[in-house]
C-alpha positions as CSV (number, residue, x, y, z in Angstrom):
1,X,43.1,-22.6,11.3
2,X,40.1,-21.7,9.5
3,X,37.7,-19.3,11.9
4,X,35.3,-16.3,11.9
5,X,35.1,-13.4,13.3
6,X,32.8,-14.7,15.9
7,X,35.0,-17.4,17.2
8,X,38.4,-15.0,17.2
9,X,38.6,-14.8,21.4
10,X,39.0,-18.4,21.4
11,X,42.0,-17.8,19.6
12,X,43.8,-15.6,21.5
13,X,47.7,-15.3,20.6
14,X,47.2,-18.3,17.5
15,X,47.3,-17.9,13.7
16,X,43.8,-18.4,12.6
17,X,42.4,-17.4,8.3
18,X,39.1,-15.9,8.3
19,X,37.3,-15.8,4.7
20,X,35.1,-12.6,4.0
21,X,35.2,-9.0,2.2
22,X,36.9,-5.5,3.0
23,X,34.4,-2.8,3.9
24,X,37.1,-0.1,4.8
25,X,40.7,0.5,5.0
26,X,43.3,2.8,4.7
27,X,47.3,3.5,5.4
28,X,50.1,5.1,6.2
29,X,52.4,3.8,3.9
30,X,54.2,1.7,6.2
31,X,51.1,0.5,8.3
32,X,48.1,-0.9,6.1
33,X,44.1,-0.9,8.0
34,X,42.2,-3.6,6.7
35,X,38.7,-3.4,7.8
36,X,37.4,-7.0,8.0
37,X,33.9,-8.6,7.8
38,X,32.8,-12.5,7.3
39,X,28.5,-11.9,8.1
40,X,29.7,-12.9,12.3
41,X,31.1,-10.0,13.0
42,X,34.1,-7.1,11.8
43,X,37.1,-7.0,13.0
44,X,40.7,-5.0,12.4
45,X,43.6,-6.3,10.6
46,X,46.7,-4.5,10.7
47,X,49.6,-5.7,8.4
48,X,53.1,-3.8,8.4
49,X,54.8,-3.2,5.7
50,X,58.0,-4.3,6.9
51,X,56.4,-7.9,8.2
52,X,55.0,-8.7,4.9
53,X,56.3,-9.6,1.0
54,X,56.4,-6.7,-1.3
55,X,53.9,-9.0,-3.3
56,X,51.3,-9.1,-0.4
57,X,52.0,-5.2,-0.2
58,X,51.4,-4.7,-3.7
59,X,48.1,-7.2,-3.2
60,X,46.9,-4.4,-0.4
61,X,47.2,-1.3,-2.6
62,X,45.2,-2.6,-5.2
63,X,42.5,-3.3,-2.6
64,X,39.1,-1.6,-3.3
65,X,35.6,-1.7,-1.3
66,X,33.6,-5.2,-0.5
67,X,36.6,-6.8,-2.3
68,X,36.4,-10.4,-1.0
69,X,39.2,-11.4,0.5
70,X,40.9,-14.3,2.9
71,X,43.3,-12.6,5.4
72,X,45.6,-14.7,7.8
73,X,47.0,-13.3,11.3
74,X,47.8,-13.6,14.8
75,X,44.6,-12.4,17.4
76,X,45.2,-10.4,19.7
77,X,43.2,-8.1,22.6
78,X,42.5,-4.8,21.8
79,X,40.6,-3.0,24.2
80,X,39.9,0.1,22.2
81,X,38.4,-2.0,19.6
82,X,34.6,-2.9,18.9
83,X,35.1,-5.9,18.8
84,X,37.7,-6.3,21.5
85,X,40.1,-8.1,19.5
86,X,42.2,-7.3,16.5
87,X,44.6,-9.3,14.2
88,X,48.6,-8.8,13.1
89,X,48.3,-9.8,9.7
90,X,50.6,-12.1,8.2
91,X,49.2,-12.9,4.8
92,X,46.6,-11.8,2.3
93,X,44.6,-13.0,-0.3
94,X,41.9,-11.3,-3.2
95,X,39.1,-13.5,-3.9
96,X,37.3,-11.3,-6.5
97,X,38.7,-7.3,-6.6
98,X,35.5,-5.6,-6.5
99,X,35.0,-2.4,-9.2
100,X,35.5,1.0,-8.7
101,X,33.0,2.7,-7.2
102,X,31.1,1.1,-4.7
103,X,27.5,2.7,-4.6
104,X,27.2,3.4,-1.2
105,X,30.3,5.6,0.2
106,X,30.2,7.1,3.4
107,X,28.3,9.9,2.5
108,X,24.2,10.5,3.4
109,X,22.1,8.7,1.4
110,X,19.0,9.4,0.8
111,X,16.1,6.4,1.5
112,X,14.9,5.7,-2.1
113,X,18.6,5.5,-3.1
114,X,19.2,3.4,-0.3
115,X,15.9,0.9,-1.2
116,X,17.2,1.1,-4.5
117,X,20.3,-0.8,-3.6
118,X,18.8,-2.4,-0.9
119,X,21.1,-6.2,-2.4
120,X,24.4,-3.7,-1.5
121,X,23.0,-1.5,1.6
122,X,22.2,-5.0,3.5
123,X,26.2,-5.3,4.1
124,X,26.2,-2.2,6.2
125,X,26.1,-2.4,9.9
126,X,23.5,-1.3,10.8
127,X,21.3,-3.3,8.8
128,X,23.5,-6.7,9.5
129,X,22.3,-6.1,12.8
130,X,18.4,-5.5,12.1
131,X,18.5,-8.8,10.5
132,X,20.5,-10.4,13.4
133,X,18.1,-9.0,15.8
134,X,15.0,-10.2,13.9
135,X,16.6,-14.0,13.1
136,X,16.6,-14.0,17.0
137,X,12.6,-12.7,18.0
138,X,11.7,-15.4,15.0
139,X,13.8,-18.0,17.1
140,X,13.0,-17.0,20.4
141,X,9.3,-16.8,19.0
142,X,9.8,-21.1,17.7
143,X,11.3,-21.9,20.9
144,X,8.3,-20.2,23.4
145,X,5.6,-22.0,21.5
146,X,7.5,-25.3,21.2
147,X,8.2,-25.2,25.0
148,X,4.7,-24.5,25.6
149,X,2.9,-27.1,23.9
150,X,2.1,-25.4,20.1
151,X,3.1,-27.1,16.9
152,X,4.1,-25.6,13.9
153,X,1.3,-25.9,11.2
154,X,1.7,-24.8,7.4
155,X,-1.2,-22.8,6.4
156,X,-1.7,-21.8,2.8
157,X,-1.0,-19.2,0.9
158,X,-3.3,-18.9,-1.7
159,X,-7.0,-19.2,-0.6
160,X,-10.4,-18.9,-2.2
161,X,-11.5,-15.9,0.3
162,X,-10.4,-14.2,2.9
163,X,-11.2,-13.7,7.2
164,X,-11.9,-10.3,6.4
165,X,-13.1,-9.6,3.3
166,X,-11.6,-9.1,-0.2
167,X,-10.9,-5.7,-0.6
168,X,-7.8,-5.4,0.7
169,X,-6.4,-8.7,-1.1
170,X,-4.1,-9.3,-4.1
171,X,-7.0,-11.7,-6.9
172,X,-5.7,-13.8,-9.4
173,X,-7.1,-16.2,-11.7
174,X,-6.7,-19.6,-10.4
175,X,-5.1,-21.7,-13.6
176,X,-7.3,-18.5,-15.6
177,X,-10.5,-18.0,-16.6
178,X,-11.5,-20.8,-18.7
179,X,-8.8,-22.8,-18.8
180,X,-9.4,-26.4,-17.9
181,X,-7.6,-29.5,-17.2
182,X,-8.2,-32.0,-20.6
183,X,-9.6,-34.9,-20.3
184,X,-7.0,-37.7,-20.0
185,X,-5.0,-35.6,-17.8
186,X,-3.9,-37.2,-14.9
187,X,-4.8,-36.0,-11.2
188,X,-4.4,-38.1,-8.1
189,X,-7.2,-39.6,-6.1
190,X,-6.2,-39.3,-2.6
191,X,-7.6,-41.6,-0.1
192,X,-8.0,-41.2,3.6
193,X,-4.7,-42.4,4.7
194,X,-3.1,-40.0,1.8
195,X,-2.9,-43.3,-0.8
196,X,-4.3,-44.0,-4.0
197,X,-4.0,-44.6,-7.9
198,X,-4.4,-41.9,-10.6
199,X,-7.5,-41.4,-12.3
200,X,-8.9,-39.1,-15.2
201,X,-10.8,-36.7,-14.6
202,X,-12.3,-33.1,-16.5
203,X,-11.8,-30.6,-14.6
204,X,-13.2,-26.2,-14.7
205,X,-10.8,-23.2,-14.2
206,X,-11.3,-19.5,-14.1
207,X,-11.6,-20.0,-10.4
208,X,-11.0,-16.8,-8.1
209,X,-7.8,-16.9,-5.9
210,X,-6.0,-14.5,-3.2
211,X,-3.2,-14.0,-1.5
212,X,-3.2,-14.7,2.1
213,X,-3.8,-11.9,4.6
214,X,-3.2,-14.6,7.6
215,X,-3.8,-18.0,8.2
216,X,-6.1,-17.2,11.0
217,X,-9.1,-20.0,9.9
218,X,-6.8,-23.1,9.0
219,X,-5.0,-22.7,11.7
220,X,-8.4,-23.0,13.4
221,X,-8.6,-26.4,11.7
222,X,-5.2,-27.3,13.2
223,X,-6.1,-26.8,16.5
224,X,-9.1,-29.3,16.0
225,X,-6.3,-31.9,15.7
226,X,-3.5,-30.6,17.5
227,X,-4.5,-28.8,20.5
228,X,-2.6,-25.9,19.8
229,X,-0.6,-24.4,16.8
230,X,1.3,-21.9,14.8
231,X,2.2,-21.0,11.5
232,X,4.6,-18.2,10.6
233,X,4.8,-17.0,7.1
234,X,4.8,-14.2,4.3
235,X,1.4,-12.8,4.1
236,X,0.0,-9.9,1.7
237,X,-1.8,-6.9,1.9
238,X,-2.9,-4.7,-1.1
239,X,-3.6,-1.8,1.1
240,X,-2.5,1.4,-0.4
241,X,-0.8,3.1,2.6
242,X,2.2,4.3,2.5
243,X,2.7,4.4,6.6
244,X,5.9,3.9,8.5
245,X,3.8,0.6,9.9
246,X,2.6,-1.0,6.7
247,X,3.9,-3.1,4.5
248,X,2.2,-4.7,0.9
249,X,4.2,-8.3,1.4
250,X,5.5,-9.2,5.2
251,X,5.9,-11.9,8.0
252,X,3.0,-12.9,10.0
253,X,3.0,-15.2,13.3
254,X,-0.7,-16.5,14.0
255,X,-1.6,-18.7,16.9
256,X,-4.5,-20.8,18.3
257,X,-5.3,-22.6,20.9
258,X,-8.7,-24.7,21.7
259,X,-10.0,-24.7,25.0
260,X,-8.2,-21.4,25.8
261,X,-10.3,-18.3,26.3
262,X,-10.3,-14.5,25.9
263,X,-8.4,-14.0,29.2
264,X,-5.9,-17.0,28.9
265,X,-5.3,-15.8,25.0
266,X,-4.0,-12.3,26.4
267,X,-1.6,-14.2,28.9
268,X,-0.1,-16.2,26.3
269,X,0.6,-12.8,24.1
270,X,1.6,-11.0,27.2
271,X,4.5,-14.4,27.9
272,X,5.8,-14.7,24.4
273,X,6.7,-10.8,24.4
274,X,8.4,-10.6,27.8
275,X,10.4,-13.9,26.3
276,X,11.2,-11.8,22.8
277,X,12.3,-8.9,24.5
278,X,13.9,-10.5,27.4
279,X,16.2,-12.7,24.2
280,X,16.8,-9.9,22.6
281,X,18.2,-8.0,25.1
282,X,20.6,-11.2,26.6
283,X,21.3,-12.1,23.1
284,X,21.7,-9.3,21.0
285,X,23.5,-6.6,23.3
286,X,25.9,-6.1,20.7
287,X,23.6,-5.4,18.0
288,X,21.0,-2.7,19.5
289,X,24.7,-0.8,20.7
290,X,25.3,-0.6,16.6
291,X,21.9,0.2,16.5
292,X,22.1,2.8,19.0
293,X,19.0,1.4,20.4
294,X,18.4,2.7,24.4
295,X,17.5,-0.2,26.1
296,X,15.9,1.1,29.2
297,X,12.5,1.0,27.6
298,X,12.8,-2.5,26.6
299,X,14.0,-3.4,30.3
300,X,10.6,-2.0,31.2
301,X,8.7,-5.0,29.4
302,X,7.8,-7.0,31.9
303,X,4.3,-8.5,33.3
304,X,2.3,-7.4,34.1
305,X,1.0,-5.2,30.9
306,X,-1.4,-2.3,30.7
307,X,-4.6,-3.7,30.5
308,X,-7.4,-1.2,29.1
309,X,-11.1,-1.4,27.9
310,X,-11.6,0.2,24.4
311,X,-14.4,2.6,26.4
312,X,-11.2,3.1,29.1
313,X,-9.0,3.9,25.8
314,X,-11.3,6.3,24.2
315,X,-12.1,8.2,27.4
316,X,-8.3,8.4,28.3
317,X,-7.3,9.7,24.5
318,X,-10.2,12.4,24.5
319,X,-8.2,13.4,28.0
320,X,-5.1,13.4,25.8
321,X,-6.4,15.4,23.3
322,X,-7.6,13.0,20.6
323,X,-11.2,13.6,18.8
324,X,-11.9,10.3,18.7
325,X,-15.1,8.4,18.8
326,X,-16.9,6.6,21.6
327,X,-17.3,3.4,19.4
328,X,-14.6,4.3,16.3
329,X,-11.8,2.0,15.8
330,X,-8.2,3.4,16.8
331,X,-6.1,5.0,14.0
332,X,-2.6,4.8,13.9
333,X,-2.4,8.5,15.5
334,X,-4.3,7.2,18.6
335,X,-2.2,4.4,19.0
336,X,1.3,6.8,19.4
337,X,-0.5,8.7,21.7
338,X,-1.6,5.9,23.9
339,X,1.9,4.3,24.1
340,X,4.1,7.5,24.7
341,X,1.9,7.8,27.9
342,X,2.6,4.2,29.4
343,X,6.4,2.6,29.4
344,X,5.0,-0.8,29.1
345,X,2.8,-2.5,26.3
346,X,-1.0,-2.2,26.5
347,X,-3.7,-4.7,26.1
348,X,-7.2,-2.5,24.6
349,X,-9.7,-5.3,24.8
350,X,-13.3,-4.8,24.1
351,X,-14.1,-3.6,20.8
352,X,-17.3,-2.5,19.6
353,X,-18.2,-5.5,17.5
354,X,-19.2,-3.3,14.4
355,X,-15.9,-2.3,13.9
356,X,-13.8,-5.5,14.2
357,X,-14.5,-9.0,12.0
358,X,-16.9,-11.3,12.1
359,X,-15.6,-14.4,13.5
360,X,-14.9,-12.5,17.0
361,X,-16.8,-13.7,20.2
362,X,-19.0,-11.4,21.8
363,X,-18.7,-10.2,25.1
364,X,-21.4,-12.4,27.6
365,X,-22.3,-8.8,29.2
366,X,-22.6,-6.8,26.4
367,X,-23.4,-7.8,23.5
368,X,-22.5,-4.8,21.2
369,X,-18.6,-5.7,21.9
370,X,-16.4,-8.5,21.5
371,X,-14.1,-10.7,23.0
372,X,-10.7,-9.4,21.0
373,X,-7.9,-7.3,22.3
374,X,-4.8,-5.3,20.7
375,X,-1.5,-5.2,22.2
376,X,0.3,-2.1,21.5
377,X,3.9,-1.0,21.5
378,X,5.3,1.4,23.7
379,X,7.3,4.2,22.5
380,X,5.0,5.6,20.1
381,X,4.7,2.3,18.2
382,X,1.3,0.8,18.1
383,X,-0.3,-2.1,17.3
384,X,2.4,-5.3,17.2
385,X,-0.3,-7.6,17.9
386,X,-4.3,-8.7,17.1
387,X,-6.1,-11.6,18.9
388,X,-9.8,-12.4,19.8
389,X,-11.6,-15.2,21.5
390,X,-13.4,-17.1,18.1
391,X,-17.1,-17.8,17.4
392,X,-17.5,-21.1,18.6
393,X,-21.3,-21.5,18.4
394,X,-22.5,-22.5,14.6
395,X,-25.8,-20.5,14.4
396,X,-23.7,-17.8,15.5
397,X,-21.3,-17.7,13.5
398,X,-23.3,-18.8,10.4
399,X,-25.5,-15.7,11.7
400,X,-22.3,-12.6,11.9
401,X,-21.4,-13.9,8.4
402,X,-24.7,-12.9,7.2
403,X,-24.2,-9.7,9.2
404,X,-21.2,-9.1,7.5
405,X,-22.8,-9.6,4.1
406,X,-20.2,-12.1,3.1
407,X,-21.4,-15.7,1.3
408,X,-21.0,-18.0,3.4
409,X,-20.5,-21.0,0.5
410,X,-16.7,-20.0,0.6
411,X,-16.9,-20.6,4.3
412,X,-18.7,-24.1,4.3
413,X,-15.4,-25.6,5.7
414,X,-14.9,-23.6,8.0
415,X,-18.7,-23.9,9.7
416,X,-17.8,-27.4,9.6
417,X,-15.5,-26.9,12.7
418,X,-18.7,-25.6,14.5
419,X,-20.6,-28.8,13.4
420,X,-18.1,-31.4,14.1
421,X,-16.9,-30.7,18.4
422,X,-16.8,-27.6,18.3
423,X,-14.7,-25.6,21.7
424,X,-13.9,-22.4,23.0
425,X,-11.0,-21.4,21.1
426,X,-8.5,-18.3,20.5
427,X,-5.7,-16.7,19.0
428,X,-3.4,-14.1,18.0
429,X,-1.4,-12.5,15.0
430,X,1.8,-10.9,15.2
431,X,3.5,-8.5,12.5
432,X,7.0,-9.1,12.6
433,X,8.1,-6.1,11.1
434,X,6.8,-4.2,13.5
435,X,8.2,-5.7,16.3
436,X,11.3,-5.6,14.8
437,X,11.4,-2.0,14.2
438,X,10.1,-1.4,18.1
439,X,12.8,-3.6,19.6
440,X,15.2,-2.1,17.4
441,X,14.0,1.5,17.3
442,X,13.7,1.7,13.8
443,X,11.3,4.9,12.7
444,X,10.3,3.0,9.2
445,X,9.7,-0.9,8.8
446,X,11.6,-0.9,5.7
447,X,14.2,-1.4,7.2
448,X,13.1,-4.5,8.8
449,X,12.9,-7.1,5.6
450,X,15.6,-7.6,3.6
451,X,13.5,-6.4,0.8
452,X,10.3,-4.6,1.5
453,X,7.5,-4.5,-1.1
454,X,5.6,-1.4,-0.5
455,X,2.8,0.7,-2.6
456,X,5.6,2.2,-5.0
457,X,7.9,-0.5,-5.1
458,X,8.8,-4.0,-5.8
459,X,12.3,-4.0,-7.4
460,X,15.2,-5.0,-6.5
């Protein structure tokens, strides 16, 4: 009976194959210790020497590290083991003997040599469970919004501007500069219900294009059809910071809903975290214990959160020691200070509007601050989360572009969601990464993507 690791306490006291690689062993001469993995789970095989062929025996001293191999055997409990559960094996197979020395032994490592086999350190442990842990706050994150009304919404990737500006964004030549499509080429004419026939056209290239920072202002144009939506993708920043929060390529979750408001906007973040956690910790128990995670902060994460002003914030870090500014933005430094003095995540609404973008709502009793908030981290871990209440007025908004000293031609499209039924509207982003690393209690998000991009590195 073909199983997996996963599955094995079904199977108690039955033969079962389980298909996989060897990440340890060792023996005794007469008592062989096959340490087993299949991507489910590890577990123990033990095969005697006097219960097996000479041939299999043979097969088992050759045996070298992340070998893949198919091992059959009877499960059994084994309260001393990880797992629980161990196997008598009976039979043994080599799927592809691995070479001799396997990169990463059981020494330290250093972190470049680690990010430098990043396609072989993935199979340790630890990092199988980071990955585990974050396939589950991406599905617990799909589920929340699909049981509350949102619907996933693609939003592009490459764009002709940005929501924030264009200095922190990777440009490329769209098709080059020059370049053009020759007449006689053939481009689709679309019509309104998505049909139509081919027709010729001439075409100019050397148009500007960038990589997406978020997908913030299409998914604004979703909402005008769908009510509410959410995309979740890769998005880019060409940042040069070399942080333990930043990354140059990583996931981002953004979210909108019409008719919902600054205060409603904040209830929805404050939900979809206590449901991430809450998974995580029902889900994934096994995981953080590899991880040697403590969970007791992450029990704390319940509503209601923290909820400060950015005045409040600012007034409480200058208590704490922090030279920061009445009306400044908060640096990453304020942030760890902040969240190592609360055991629960906190909301810091209220910006001053010069320091935040363009498209934010300002607050109806002061107009010098908008409608936004961040939620931070506890632990010492920041910022996991940006949201604001949007600019639904078109003079407005037309007006804070101008403010911002960005063109607004790039942004025609986006004024025409303020011309054509226009509602109060708002939204959030999250950075995955980053909540990966909290929920895991990872120092670096490196370790969070299977292979991060950062300021000095791309490969492998």
């Amino acid at each position: 009976m073909i199983t997996t690791v996963s599955q094995v306490r079904e199977h108690i006291g039955q033969e079962v194959e389980l298909q996989g690689w060897c990440y340890n062993f060792r023996s005794s001469g007469k008592i062989f210790f096959l340490q087993f993995r299949d991507g489910t789970g590890r577990v123990q095989v033990v095969f005697s020497k006097s219960e097996i062929s000479s041939d299999q025996w043979d097969l088992l001293d050759q045996l070298r590290l992340e070998s893949s191999v198919i091992v059959r055997g009877i499960v059994k409990a084994e309260p001393r083991a990880p797992s629980g559960f161990e196997l008598q094996g009976v039979s043994f197979k080599i799927v592809q003997l691995a070479q001799e020395g396997y990169p990463i032994g059981k020494k330290e490592h250093g972190p470049e040599f680690l990010l430098d086999n990043r396609h072989l350190w993935l199979r340790a442990e630890s990092q199988w469970a980071v990955q585990r842990v974050r396939d589950r706050i991406i599905t617990s994150t799909y589920e929340w919004f699909h049981e509350n009304g949102f619907i996933k919404f693609d939003t592009p990737i490459l764009t002709p501007t940005s929501c924030e500006g264009t200095t922190e964004l990777f440009e490329m030549d769209y098709f080059g500069e020059g370049e053009k499509v020759e007449q006689g080429d053939e481009v689709e004419k679309v019509g309104p219900l998505g049909k139509g026939e081919p027709e010729k056209v001439e075409t100019s290239g050397g148009t500007k294009a960038y990589l997406a920072q978020s997908g913030q202002l299409y998914l604004e144009a979703g909402i005008m059809s769908l009510g509410r939506a959410f995309d979740f993708g890769p998005v880019f920043r060409a940042e040069k910071s070399k942080t333990r929060r930043h990354l140059t390529e990583f996931w981002m979750m953004d979210a909108e809903a019409a008719y919902v408001e600054h205060e409603g906007n904040m209830a929805i973040q404050e939900a979809l975290i206590c449901r991430i956690v809450a998974d995580v910790l029902a889900q994934c128990a096994y995981e953080l214990k590899v991880l040697e995670r403590d969970i007791e902060p992450l029990k704390k994460v319940q509503a209601p959160f923290v909820h400060l002003t950015h005045e409040e914030a600012t007034k409480k870090l200058r208590e704490l020691g922090s030279d920061i500014g009445e009306r400044a933005d908060l640096g990453a430094d304020d942030e760890t200070l902040l969240t190592q003095h609360y055991d629960r995540p906190i909301f810091i609404e209220k910006y001053p509007a010069e320091v935040k973008a363009f498209y934010m709502k300002r607050d109806p009793h002061d107009d010098t601050r908008v409608l936004n908030n961040d939620l931070l981290a506890p632990e010492g871990y920041g910022e996991i989360i940006g949201g604001s209440q949007r600019e639904d007025d078109y003079e407005t908004l037309l007006k804070r572009i101008h403010d911002h000293g960005l063109d607004p031609k790039p942004f025609d499209w986006y004024l025409d969601l303020r011309r054509y039924g226009s509602v109060p509207h708002s939204g959030f982003g999250y950075g995955l990464e980053r909540i990966v690393a909290w929920t895991c209690g990872l120092h670096h998000v490196r370790e969070t993507i299977p292979f991060p991009r950062l300021v000095n590195r791309i490969n492998p």
